[in-house]
N, C-alpha and C positions, 0 to 999 in steps of 0.2 A: 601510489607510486610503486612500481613495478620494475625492480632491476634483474639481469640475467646473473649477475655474479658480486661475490661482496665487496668487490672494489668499485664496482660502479657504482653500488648501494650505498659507500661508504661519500663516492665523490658526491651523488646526489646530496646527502644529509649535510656533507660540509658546504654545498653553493647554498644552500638552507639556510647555516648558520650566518653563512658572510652576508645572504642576500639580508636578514633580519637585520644585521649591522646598520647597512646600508640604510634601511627603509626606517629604522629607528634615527638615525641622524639625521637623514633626508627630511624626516619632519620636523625636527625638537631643533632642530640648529638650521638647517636651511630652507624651512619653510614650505616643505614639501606637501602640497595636498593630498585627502585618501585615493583621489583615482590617482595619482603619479606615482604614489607607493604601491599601489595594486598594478599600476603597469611595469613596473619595477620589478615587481616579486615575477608576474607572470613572464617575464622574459629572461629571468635568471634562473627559477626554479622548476622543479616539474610537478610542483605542489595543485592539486586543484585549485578552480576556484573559486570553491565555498572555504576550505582552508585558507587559501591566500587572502579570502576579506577577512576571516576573523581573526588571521596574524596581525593582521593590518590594525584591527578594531582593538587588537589588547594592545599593540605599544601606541596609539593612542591614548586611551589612558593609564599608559604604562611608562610611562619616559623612564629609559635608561634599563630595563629589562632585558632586553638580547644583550647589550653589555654586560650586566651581571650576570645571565648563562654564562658569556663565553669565557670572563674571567673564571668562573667557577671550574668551569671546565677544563681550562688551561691547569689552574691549580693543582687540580685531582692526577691530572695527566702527569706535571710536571712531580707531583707525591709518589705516584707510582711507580716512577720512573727511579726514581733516588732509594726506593725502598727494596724496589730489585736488584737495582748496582749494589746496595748496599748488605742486602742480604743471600746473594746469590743464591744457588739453591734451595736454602732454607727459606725462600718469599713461596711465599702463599696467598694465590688471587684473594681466594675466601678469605681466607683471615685480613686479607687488607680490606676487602669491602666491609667483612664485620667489622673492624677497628673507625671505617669511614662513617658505615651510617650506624652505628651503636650507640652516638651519642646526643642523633637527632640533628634538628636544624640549627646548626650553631658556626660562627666569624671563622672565616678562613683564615685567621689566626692563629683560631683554635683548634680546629682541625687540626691543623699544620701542628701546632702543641699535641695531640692526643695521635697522629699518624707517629710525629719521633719518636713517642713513649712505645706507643706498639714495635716498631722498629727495632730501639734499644732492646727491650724486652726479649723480643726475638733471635736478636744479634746476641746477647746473655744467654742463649739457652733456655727461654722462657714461655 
């Protein structure tokens, strides 16, 4: 996939994420076959498609996975966002991505515990 500028590139990557939505529910709750998810993805995205079957083939056996990206994702978004209001100039991309993944793969509850710590920290003078 081949965008001219980062806002198309950005739009592409988000029909991406909606289109996975879609084609994960379309199976696990509505019954949707693999060609109907594959017809699905190719007329939502600009995903190839060899890409688009093997999107297809992981939520498969994957139920509930593009969900869990996009939570994840929202989360992160929504962390980031609070730790810059919160720390105005004193925020720091870097130091949030180290804070985010310095403690590995672990419950966005936790995260969310280990982001306010870095926060506070920071808001302290730390």
């Amino acid at each position: 996939m081949r965008a001219t500028s980062t806002g198309s590139a950005w739009l592409s990557f988000d029909a991406w994420r909606a289109a996975r939505l879609v084609v994960d529910t379309g199976m696990h709750a509505l019954g949707w076959s693999r060609d109907a998810a594959i017809d699905f993805m190719s007329e939502h995205t600009a995903l190839a498609a060899n890409n688009i079957a093997n999107e297809v083939d992981r939520y498969i056996v994957l139920p509930g996975q593009a969900l869990a990206y996009k939570t994840g994702q929202l989360e992160l978004l929504r962390l980031r966002a609070a730790a810059r209001e919160r720390l105005g100039s004193v925020f720091d991309i870097r130091g949030f991505h180290d804070a985010v993944l310095g403690e590995g793969a672990i419950p966005l509850a936790t995260l969310r515990a280990v982001v306010d710590g870095w926060v506070e920290a920071r808001a302290a003078g730390g």
